[in-house]
Every structure is written in C-alpha cells, then in structure tokens.
C-alpha positions as CSV (number, residue, x, y, z in Angstrom):
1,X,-81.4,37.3,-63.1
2,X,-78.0,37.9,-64.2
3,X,-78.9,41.7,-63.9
4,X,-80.1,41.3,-60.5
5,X,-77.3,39.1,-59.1
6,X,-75.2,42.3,-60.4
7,X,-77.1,44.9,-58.7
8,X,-76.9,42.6,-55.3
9,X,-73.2,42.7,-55.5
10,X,-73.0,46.5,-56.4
11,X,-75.3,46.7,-53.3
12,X,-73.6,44.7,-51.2
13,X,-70.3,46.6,-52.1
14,X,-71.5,49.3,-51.2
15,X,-72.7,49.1,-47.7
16,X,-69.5,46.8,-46.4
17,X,-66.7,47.9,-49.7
18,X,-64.8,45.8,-51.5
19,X,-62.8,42.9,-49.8
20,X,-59.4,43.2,-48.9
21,X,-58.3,40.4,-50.7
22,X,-58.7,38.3,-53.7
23,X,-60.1,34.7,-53.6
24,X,-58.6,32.4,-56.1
25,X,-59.5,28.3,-56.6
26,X,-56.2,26.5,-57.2
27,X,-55.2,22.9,-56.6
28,X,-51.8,21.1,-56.6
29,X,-50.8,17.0,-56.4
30,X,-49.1,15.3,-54.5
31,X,-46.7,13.4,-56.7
32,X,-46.2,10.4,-54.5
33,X,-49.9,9.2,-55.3
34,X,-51.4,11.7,-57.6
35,X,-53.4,13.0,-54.9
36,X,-55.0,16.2,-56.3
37,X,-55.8,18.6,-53.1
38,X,-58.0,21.6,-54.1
39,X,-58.2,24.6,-51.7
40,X,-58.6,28.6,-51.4
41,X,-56.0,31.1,-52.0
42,X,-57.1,34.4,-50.3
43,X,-54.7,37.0,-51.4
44,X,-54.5,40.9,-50.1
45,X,-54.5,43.4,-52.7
46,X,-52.1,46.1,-52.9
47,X,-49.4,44.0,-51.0
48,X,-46.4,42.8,-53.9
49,X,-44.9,40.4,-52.1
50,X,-46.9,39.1,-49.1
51,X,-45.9,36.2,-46.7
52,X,-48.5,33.2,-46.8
53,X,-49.5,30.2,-44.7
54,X,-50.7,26.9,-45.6
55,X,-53.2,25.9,-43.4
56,X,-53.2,21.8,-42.2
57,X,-56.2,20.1,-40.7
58,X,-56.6,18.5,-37.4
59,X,-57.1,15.1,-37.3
60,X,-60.0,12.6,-39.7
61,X,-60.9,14.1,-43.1
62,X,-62.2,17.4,-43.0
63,X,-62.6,20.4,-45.7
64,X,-60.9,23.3,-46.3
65,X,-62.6,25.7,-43.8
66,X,-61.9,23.1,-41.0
67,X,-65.5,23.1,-40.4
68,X,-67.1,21.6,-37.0
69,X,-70.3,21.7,-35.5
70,X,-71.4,24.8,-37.2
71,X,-67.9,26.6,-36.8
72,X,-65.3,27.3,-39.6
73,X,-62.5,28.3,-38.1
74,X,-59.7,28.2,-40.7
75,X,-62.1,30.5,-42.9
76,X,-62.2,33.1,-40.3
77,X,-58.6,32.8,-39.6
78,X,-57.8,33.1,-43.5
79,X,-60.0,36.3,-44.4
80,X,-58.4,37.7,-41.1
81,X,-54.7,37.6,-41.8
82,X,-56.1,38.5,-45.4
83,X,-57.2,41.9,-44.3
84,X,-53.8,42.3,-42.2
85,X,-52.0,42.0,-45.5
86,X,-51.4,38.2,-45.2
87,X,-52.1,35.4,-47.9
88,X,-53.5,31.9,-47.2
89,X,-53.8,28.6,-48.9
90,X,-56.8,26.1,-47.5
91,X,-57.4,23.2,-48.6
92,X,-60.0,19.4,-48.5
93,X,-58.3,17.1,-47.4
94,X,-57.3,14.3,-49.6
95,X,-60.7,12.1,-50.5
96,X,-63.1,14.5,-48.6
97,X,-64.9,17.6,-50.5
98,X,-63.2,18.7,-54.0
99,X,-59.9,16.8,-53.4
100,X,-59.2,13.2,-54.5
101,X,-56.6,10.3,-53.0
102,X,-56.8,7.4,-51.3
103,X,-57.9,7.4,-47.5
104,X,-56.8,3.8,-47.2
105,X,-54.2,2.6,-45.1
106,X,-53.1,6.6,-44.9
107,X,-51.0,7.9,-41.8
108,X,-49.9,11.2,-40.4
109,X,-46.8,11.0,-43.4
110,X,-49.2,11.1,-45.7
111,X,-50.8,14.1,-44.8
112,X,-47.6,15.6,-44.0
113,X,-46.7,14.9,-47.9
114,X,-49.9,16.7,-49.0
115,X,-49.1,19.6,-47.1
116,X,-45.3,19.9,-48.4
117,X,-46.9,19.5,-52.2
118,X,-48.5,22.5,-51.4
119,X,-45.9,24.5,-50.6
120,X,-44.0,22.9,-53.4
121,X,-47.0,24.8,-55.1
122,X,-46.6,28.1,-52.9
123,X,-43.1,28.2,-53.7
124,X,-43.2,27.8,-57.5
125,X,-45.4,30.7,-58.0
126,X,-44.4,34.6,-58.9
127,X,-44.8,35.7,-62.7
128,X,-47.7,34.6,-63.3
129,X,-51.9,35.8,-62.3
130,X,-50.6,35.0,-58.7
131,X,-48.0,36.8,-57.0
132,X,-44.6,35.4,-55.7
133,X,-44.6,34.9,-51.6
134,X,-42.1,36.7,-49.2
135,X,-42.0,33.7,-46.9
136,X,-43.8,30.8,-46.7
137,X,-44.8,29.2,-43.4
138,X,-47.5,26.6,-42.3
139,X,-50.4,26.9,-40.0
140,X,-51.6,24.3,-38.5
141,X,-54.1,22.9,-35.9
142,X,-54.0,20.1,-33.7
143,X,-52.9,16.7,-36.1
144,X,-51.8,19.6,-38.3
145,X,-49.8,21.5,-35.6
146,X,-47.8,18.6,-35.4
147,X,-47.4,18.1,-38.9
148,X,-46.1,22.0,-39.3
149,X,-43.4,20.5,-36.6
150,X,-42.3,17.5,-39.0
151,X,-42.1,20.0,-41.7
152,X,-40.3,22.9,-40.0
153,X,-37.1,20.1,-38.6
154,X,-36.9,18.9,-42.6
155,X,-36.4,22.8,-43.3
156,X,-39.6,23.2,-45.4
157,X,-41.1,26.2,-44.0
158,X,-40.1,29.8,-43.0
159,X,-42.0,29.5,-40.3
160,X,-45.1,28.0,-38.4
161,X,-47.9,28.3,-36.3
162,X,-48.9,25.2,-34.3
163,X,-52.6,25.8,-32.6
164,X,-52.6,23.2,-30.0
165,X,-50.7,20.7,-32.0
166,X,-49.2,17.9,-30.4
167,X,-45.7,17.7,-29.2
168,X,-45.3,14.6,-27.0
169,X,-45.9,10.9,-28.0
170,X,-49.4,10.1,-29.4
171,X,-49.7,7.9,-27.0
172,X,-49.2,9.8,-24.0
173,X,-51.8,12.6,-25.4
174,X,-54.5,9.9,-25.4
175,X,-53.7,8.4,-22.1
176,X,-53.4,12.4,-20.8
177,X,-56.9,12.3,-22.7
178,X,-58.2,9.2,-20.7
179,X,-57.2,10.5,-17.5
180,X,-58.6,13.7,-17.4
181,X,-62.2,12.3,-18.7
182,X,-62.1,9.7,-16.1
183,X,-61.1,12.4,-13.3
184,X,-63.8,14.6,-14.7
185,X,-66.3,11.7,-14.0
186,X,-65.0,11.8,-10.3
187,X,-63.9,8.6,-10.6
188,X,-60.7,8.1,-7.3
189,X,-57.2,8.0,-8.6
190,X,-56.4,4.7,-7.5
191,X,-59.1,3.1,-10.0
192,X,-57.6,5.8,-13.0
193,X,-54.5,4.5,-12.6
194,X,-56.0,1.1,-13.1
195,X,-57.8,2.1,-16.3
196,X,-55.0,3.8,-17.5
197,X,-52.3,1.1,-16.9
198,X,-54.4,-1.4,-19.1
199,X,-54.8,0.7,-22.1
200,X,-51.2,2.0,-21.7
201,X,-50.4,-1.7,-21.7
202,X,-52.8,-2.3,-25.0
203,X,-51.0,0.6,-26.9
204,X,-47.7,-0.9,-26.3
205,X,-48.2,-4.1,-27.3
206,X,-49.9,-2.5,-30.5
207,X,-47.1,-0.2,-32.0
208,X,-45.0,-3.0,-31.1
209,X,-46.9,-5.6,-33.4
210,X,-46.0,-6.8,-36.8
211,X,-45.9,-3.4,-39.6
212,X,-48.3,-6.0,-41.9
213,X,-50.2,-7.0,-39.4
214,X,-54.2,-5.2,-39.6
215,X,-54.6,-3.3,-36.4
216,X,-58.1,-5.2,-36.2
217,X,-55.9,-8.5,-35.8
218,X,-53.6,-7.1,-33.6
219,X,-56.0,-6.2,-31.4
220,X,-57.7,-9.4,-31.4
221,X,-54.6,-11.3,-30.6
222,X,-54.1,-8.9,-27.8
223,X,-57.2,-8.6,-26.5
224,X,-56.8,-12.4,-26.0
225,X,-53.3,-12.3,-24.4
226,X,-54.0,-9.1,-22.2
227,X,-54.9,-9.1,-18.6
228,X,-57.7,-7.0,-19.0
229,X,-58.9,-8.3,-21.8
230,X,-62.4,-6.0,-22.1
231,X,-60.4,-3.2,-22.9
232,X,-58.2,-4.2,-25.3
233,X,-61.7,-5.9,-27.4
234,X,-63.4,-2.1,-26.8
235,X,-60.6,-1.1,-28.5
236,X,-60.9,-3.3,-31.4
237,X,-64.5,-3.1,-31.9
238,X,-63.7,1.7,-32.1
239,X,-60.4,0.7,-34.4
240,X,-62.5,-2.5,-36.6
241,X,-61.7,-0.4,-39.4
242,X,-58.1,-1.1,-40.6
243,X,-56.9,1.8,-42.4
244,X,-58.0,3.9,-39.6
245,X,-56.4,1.6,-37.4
246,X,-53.3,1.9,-39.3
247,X,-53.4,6.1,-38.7
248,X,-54.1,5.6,-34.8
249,X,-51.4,3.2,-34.4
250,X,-48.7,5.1,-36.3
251,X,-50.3,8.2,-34.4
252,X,-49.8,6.6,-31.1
253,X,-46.1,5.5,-32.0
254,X,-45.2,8.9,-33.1
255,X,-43.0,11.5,-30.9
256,X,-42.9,14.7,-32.6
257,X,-39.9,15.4,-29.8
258,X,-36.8,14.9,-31.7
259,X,-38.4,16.7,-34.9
260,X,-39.4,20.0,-32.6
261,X,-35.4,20.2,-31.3
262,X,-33.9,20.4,-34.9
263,X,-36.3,23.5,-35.8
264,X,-34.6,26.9,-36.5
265,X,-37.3,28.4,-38.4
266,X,-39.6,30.5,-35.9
267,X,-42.2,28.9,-34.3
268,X,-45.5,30.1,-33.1
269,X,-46.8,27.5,-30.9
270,X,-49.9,27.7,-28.5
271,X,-52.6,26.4,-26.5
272,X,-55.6,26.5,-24.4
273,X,-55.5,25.9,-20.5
274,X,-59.2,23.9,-21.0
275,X,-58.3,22.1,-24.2
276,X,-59.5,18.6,-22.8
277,X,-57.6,17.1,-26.3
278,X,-53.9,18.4,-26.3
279,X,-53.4,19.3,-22.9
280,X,-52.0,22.9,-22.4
281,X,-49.3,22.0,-19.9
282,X,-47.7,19.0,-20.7
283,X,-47.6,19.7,-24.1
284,X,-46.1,23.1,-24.6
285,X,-43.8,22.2,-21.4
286,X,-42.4,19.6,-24.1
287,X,-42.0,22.4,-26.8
288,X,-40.3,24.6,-24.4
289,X,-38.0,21.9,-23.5
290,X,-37.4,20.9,-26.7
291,X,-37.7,23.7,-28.8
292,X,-33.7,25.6,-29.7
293,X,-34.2,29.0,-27.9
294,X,-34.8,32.0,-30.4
295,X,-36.3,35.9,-29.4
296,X,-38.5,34.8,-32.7
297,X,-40.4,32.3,-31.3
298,X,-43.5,32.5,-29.0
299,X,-45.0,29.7,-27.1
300,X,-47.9,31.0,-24.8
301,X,-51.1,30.0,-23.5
302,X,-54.2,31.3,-23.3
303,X,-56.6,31.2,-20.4
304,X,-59.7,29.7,-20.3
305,X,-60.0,28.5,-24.4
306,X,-60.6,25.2,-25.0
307,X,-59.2,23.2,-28.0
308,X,-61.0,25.3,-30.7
309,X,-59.2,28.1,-29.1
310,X,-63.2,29.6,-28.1
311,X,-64.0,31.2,-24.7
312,X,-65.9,28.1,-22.8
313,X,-66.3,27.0,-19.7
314,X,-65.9,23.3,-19.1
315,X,-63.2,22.8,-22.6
316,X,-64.9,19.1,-23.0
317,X,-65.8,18.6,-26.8
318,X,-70.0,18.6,-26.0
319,X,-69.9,21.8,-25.7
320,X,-67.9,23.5,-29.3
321,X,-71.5,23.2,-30.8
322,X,-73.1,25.4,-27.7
323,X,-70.6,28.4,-28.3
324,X,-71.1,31.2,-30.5
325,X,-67.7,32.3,-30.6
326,X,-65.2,30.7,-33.9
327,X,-61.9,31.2,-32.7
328,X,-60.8,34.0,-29.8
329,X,-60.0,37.3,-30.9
330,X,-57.2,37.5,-29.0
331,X,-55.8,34.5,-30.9
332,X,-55.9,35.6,-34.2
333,X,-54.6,39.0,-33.2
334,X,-51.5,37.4,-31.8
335,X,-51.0,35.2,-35.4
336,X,-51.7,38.3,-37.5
337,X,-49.1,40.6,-35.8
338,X,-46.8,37.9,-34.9
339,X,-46.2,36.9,-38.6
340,X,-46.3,40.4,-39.4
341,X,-43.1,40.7,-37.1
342,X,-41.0,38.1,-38.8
C-alpha cells in the first residue's frame, strides 16, 4: 500500500510537477480564552521573505477553506497567491472543524481577537522550519472584511483585502438586505417602506436594550410594546437562540465607519454590483467617503458578481450552489498583483 500510495504521488508529480508551495498544519490561541484555532499555512518555495495574508471568515462558523454549497473559495484563493509567490494562513473557526473555543455569547470582537492572535502568530515567526514574513496583511470576506477594517484602524496589519466586507452600520446592511428582497418580490414601494420602518423600529429598540438582557427577552418585551407586533415575535422566534442573538445584536449596533477613517495601511476593498448581501453601492460609497485618500489603495467593483464574487445572473443566495465558477478570475488576479505591488 505504502508502495503504491508512493508511486501515485511520483505519478501524479509527474504529469502536473511539483506544487509551488509548501503546506504546513499550524495552530495558534488566542490568549483571552485559550481558544486554540488550527488552520493552513501555504508557503511558496524559493521566495525568502514572502508577504502573507490571514484569511477571516464571513459570518456563522465556518472552516478554513470557507466552504459553501460545494464551493471553497478561500482554498482556491490561498493556492493562487501561493503560486504568485504569496503565503497564506487559513484557519476553522473557533468551535467548528479542528479549532476549539466557546461559541457562546461570542460577537464580532471575538472573532476579531482570533484573527489578531494569528497574526501575533505570523509575526513571531522567522528562524525557525517557517520563514519570517515581509508584511503581513489580512484578507477578509464579508463579516471578515469588516473585521480586516477593525484591525487595520488599531494598526495591526500592513495591509488588507476586504471582499465585500461591510462598511456601514449592521443595521442598515440588513434593512438594505430587506428592501431589496422585498423589491425583488415586486412588492410597491409604499408597502416596503412599511415593512422596513417596523423592523428598523425593532432593531432600534434592540441595541438600545439592557447589555444583560438575552436578546430572546428583549425581543419578547418588544414584540409586546411594538406597533407591529408580528414582526418583532418573527424576529424572536429566527434570534430564540441567545448567544446568536447576542452576535446579531452587537452586529446590528456596529458601524465599522469611524474604524475605516483612521486606516493608513493600504486597503484593497471590493465588491460585486449583484451581491444581494453587502450591497455594492452603498457600501463601498461609505469606504470611499471614509477611507484617508492614498495612490495605494484600490476600491473597485466588479460587474455582474454576486457576493461570492462568481459570474451569476440574479446575485440572490439560491443560486451559489447552481454555479460552477469558485471565485472570478478576474478577482483573484487583481489581489495577487495588487499585493504584489505594495
């Protein structure tokens, strides 16, 4: 067997050659709750000192290789920008595949304070089997786009990459979310605006409610208070749960705005014009607004890629399963020779 498994990998070498890159299993903790993450580090050979990206998630607990409905996007972006003579460090989220930590009662912060453990770890390597990084910058997608903003305005990164992450208020995202599926539905404006008035009302009344209190309480209280009272209980029969209510509510209080004008790293930030979840217009309008000016930094859209950053043709989440295509060429051309510039 052992013999055979050999001569399959000779084989194998043979007709494609030997990979670019070396793939090493690391982990690192988080020191605030002994988290351990455990992730990927693809590095290119024959480069000394290479640049390297930490890749964050998108938001609820996924693995390493962001996988979705059959697509693994952060794996093909990570052996890409390997072959280009970049390194990458992947990782499970905390409590989900290899990785331990507590999910409970977790927000956005805590995730932010995984990712800055590993680069803690990034940073504090050089002498060793691994080789020591020329910059260090952080990409990531959606939830984690927004978390490589946080980082970048504490001065934590040499860069980043934010693919579709959010830059306006949580809770203007999901009301941007709400209007656009009821609009899709053909429903008429003036019964949107409705809609979207009473759960605009429901999400103020909930970041304004006690820090102690559970979200499933809150919501009770407010579903009995509220003038439209059915949506405020369909909210608290999707957000029952109370540490996932905790992340939605600090998620709708949070206003990555202030964070993105103290950044003077480079930032790349970008977006699709049919992502139906981080709506291209609004939300790199906000970066351009509040981003410091700087010939380093690129903010750009890309026409007709939806929030997977795939060629589609409605952008609505039913159809990322239906596509062959894992992340646009195009897209992970422009990271590759954009960090490449720096």
């Amino acid at each position: 067997m052992k013999i055979n498994i050999l001569l399959g990998t000779v084989l194998m070498m043979a007709i494609f050659g030997p990979k670019a890159y070396s793939q090493t299993e690391v982990s690192f903790t988080n020191s605030a709750d002994g988290a351990v993450l455990s992730g990927t580090l693809l590095t290119p050979k024959d480069v000394e000192n290479p640049p390297v990206v930490l890749m964050v998630t998108g938001s609820g607990l996924q693995d390493r290789d962001e996988e979705l409905l059959g697509h693994k996007p952060f794996k093909v972006i990570a052996e890409y920008l390997a072959e280009r003579g970049i390194a990458s460090l992947r990782y499970d989220d905390r409590g989900f595949g290899k990785s331990t930590g507590s999910i409970e009662g977790v927000t956005t912060e805590t995730f932010k304070q995984d990712a800055i453990a590993g680069i803690d770890f990034l940073r504090s390597q050089g002498g060793g089997d691994l080789p020591k990084f020329s910059k260090i910058g952080v990409l990531g997608h959606s939830e984690g786009g927004t978390i490589a903003f946080l980082i970048a305005s504490e001065g934590k990164a040499d860069f980043i990459v934010s693919l579709a992450g959010g830059a306006t208020q949580g809770k203007e995202a999901v009301l941007t979310q709400n209007y656009n599926a009821l609009k899709a539905q053909g429903i008429p404006s003036e019964q949107i605006g409705e809609v979207v008035d009473a759960v605009e009302e429901v999400f103020d009344k909930l970041i304004a409610s006690p820090e102690d209190e559970p979200v499933s309480v809150s919501l009770q209280r407010i579903a009995s208070e509220s003038q439209s009272p059915e949506i405020a209980q369909t909210l608290a029969l999707q957000l029952r749960n109370d540490s996932n209510g905790k992340w939605y509510k600090y998620f709708l209080a949070l206003d990555p705005s202030d964070a993105i004008s103290k950044i003077t790293c480079p930032v790349m930030a970008i977006n699709g014009t049919k992502d139906f979840q981080v709506d291209c217009q609004e939300n790199l309008g906000n970066i351009r607004k509040r981003l410091p000016e700087s010939p380093k930094n690129l903010i750009k859209s890309y026409e007709g890629l939806n929030h997977l950053f795939q060629n589609c043709t409605t952008g609505y989440p039913t159809e990322y399963a239906t596509i062959k295509e894992d992340i646009a060429e195009q897209v992970l051309s422009d990271i590759s020779n954009w960090i490449k510039s720096l």
